[in-house]
C-alpha positions as CSV (number, residue, x, y, z in Angstrom):
1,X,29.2,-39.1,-57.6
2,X,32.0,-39.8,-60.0
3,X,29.3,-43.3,-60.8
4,X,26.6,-41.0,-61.9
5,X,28.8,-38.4,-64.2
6,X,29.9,-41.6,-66.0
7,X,27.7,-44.1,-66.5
8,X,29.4,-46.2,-68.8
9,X,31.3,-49.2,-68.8
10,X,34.7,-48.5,-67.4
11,X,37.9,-51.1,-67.4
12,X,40.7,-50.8,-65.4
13,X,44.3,-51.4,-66.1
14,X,47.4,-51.8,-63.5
15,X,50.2,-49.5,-65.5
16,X,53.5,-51.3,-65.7
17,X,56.8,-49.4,-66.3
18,X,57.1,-48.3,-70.0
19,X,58.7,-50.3,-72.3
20,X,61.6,-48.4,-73.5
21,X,60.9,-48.5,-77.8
22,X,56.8,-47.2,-76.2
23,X,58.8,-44.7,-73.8
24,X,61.0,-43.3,-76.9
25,X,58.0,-43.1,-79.4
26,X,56.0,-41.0,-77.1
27,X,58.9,-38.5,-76.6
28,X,60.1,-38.5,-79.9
29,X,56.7,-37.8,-81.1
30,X,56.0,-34.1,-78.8
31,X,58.4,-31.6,-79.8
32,X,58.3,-30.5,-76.2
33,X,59.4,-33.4,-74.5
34,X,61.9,-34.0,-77.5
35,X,63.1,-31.1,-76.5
36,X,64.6,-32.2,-73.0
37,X,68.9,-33.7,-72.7
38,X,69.1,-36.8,-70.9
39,X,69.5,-36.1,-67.7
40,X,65.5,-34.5,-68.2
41,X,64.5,-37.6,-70.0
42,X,65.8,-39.8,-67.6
43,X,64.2,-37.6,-64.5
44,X,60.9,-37.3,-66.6
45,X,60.9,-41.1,-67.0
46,X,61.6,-41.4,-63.0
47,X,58.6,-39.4,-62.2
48,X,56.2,-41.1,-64.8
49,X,57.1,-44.4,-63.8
50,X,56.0,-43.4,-60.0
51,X,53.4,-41.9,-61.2
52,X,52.1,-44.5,-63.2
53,X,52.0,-46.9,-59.6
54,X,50.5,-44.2,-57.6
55,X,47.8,-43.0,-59.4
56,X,44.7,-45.3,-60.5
57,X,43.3,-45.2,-64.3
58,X,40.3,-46.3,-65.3
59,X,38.5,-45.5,-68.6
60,X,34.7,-44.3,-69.8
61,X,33.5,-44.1,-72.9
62,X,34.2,-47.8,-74.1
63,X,38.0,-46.8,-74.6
64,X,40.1,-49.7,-74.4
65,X,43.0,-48.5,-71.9
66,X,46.5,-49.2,-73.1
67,X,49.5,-48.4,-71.8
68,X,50.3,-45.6,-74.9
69,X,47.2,-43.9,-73.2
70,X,48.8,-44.3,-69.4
71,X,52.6,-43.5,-70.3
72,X,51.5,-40.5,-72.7
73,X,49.4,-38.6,-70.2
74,X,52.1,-39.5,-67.5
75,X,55.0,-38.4,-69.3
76,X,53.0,-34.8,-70.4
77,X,51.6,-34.6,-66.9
78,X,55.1,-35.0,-65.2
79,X,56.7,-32.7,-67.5
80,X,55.3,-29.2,-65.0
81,X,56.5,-30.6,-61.5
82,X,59.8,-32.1,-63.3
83,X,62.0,-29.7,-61.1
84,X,59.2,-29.4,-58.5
85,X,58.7,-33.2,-57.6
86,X,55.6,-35.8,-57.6
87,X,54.9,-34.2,-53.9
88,X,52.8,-31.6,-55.9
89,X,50.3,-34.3,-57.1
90,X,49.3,-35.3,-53.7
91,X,45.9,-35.6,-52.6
92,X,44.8,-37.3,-55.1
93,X,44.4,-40.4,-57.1
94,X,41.9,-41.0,-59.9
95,X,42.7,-40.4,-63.4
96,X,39.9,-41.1,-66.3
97,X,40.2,-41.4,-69.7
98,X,37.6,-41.0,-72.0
99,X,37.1,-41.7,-75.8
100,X,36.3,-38.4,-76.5
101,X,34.7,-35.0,-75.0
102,X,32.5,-35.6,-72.3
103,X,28.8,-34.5,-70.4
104,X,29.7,-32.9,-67.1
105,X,26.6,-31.4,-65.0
106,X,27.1,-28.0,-63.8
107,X,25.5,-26.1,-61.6
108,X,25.1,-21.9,-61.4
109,X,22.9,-19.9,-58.8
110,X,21.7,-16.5,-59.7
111,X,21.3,-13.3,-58.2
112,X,18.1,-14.3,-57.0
113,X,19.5,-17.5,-55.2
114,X,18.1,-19.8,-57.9
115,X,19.9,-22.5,-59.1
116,X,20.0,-23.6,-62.5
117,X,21.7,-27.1,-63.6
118,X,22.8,-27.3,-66.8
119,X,25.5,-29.9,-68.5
120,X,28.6,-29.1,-70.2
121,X,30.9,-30.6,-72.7
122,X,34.4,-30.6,-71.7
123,X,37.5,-32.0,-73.1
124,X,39.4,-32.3,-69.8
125,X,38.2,-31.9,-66.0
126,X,39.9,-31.9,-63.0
127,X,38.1,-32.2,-59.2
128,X,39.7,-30.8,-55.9
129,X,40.8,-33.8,-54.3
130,X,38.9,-35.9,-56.7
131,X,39.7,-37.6,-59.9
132,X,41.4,-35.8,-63.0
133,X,39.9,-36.3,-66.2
134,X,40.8,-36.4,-69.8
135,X,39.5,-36.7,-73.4
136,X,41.8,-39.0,-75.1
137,X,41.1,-37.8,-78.6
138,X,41.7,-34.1,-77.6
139,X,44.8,-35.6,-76.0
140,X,46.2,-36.6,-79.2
141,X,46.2,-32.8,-80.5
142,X,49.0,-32.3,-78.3
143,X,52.5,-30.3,-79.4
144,X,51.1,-26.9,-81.3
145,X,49.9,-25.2,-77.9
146,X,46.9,-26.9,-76.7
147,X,47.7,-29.2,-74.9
148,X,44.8,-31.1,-72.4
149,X,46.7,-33.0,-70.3
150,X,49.4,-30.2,-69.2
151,X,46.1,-27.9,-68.8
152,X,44.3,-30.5,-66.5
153,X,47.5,-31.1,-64.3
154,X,47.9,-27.8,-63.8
155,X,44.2,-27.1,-62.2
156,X,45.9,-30.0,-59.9
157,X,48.5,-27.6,-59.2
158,X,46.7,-24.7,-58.9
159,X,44.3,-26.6,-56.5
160,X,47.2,-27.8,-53.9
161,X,46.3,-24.7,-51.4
162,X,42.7,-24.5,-52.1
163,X,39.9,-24.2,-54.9
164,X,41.4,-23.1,-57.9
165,X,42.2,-19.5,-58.3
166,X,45.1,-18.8,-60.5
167,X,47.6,-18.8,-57.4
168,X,49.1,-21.9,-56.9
169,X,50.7,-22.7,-54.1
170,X,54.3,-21.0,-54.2
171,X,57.6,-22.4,-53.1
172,X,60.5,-20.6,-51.3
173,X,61.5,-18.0,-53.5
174,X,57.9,-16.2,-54.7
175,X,56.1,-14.8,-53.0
176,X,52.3,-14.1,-53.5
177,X,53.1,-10.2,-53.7
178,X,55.6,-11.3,-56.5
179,X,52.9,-13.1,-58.2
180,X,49.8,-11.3,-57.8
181,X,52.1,-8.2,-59.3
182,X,52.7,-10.1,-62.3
183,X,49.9,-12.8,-62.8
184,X,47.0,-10.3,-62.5
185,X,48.1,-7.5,-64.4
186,X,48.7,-9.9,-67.7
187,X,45.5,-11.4,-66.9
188,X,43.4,-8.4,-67.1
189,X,45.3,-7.3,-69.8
190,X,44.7,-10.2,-71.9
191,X,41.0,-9.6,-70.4
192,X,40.8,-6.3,-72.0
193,X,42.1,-7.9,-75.2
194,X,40.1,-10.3,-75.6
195,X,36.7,-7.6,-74.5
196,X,37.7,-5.6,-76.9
197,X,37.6,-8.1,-79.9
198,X,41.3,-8.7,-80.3
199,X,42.0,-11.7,-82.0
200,X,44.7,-13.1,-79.7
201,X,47.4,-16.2,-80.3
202,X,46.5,-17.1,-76.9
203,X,43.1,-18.7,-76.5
204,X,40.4,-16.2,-75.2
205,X,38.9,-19.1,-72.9
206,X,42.3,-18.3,-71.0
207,X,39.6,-14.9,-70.0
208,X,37.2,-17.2,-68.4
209,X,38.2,-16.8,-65.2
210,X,42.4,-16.3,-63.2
211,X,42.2,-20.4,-63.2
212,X,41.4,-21.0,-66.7
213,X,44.1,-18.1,-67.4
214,X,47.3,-20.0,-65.4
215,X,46.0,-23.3,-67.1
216,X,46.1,-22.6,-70.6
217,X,49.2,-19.9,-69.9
218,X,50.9,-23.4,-68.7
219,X,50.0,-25.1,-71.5
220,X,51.7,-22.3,-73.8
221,X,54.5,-22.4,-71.6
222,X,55.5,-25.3,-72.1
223,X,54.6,-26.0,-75.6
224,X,54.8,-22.6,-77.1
225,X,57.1,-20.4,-74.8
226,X,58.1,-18.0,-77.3
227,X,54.7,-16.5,-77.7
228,X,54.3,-16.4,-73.9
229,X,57.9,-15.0,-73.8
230,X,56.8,-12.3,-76.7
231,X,52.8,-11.5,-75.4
232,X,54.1,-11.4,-71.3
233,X,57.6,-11.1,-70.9
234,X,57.5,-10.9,-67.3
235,X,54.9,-13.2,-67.1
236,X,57.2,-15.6,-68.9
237,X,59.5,-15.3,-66.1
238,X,57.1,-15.7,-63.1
239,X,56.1,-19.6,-64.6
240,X,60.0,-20.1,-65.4
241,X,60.0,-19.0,-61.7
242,X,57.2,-21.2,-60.4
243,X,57.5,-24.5,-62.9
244,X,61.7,-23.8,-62.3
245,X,62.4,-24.6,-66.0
246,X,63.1,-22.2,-69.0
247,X,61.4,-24.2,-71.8
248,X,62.2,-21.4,-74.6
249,X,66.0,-22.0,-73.9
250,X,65.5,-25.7,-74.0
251,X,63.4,-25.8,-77.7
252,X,66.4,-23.2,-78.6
253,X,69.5,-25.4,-77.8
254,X,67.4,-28.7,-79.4
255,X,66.4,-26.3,-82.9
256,X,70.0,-25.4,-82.9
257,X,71.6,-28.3,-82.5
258,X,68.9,-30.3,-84.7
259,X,69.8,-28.0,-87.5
260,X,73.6,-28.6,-86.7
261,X,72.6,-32.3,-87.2
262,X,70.8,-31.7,-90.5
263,X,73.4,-29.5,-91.9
């Protein structure tokens, strides 16, 4: 399956631990990751470095794989399960890089029970129990609130109990009454929004569908937490629940003390 949805030359490389000058480039270079003390870094690291030997990456596209490419999309995808531990990726092993966005063939069936193929472009892609995959150059966009990689890995998360919904599956201390109370009533909110023309900060395609709304709510999360924390307060505090990190505190204590350093 995964053969046919390629069908281009793919190479594989063996990821070895990160060098550490590689390693401080990538997190110097994401305000998000820059963001996180040393004890973070140093748990981040951990959990990219066991990543990087568990899971297999091959590229499509004619990209040459490097390990920039493999320690990048570790280190972002690591960053939601930092608190929650590489356990939440299991299941799972494949991840492919492309060059660039990608053909990925869909298939819809109507009210009538016919079904109609079509193909899609897509910029990331991620398979229950299947591969993960990501456009390299979309990739590179990262740190201004889209953010592939962190979108991708959390289908994975969302996936853990089951096709992807929008409920992921919830450690001690949530419940799904907690999150259903929350989740779904900023989801149709931001539904209503975006139906009724608003031009939101958040991207509409977080509308799509409860999935698509926890992906790219993740992504913000993470990258830009104060709009989540300013749109959805309360939604805000369900994924510092769920991801058990409060990234708007964290980018608050590194602005502060950056402009103590400047001054």
């Amino acid at each position: 399956m995964i053969a046919s949805l390629l069908g281009w030359w793919r190479k594989r490389l063996e990821p070895a631990p990160p060098p550490e000058a590689l390693w401080q480039e990538i997190m110097a270079g994401l305000p998000f990751l820059a963001a996180l003390d040393a004890d973070e870094q140093l748990r981040l690291r951990g959990l990219a470095e066991r990543f990087l030997a568990e899971k297999e990456f091959t590229t499509a596209g004619g990209l040459q794989l490097s390990n920039a490419i493999c320690v990048s999309i570790a280190a972002q995808g690591c960053l939601p399960i930092l608190n929650l531990g590489l356990d939440y990726y299991r299941g799972w092993v494949g991840v492919i890089v492309y060059s660039d966005e990608f053909i990925i063939p869909r298939s819809v069936e109507d009210e009538f029970g016919v079904v109609h193929e079509y193909q899609e472009l897509a910029s990331g892609e991620a398979w229950e129990g299947g591969p993960l995959i990501i456009s390299w150059h979309d990739a590179q966009m990262a740190g201004a609130g889209y953010n592939v990689v962190i979108h991708e890995f959390a289908h994975k998360l969302d996936m853990l109990n089951g096709e992807a919904d929008g409920i992921p599956a919830l450690h001690s201390g949530l419940t799904p009454e907690d999150w259903d109370e929350v989740f779904i009533a900023a989801y149709e909110d931001f539904c209503r929004r975006v139906d009724s023309g608003e031009e939101t900060l958040i991207d509409p395609y977080a509308s799509d569908d409860p999935a698509e709304f926890f992906a790219v709510l993740s992504e913000n999360f993470f990258e830009l937490p104060d709009l989540v924390n300013r749109e959805y307060p309360a939604l805000y505090a369900l994924l510092r629940s769920y991801y058990r990190q409060d990234p708007l505190s964290r980018l608050t204590k590194s602005s502060t003390a950056q402009s103590t350093t400047d001054a």
